[in-house]
C-alpha positions in Angstrom: -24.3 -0.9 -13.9 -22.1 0.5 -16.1 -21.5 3.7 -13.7 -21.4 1.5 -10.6 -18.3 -0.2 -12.6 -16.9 3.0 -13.5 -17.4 4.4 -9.8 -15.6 1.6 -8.2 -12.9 1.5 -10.7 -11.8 5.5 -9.9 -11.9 4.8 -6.3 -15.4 5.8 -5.6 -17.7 4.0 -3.1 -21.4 3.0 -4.5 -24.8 2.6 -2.5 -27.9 1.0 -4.3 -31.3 0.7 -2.8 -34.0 -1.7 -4.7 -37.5 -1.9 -2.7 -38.8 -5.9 -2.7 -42.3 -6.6 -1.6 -43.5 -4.7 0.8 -41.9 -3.7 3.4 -38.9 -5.4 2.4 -35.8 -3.0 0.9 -32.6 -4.6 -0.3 -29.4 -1.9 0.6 -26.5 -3.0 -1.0 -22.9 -1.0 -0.7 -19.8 -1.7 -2.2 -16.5 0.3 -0.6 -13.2 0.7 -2.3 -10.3 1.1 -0.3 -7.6 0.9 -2.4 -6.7 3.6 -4.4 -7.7 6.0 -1.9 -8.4 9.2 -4.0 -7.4 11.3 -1.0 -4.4 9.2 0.3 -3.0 6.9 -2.1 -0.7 5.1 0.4 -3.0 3.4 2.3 -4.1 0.2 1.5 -7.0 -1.7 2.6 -7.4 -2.5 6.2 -6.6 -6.5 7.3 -6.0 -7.6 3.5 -2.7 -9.2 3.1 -1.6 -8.3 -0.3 0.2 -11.3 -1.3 -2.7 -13.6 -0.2 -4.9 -11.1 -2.4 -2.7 -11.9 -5.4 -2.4 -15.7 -5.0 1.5 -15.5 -3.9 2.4 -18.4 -1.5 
């Protein structure tokens, strides 16, 4: 988990995949928008910052 953390920290996006019983498989994905590695400008889609932070 420790390389999930890391992943998500740098800006990276992670996908696990754990099989349950059969046939059952649990996909998981966690996406980072903000810092975009490619274009740090943009922020994340429909989040209003201040809200985000707690700010009235």
């Amino acid at each position: 988990m420790a390389s999930v953390a890391d992943t998500l920290c740098s800006g990276g996006d992670v996908s696990l995949g754990f099989y349950l019983e059969r046939p059952s498989y649990l996909s998981l994905a966690a996406v980072t928008c903000s810092p975009n590695r490619s274009k740090p400008e943009l922020t994340c889609p429909g989040i209003d910052l201040a809200v985000a932070d707690g700010l009235p």
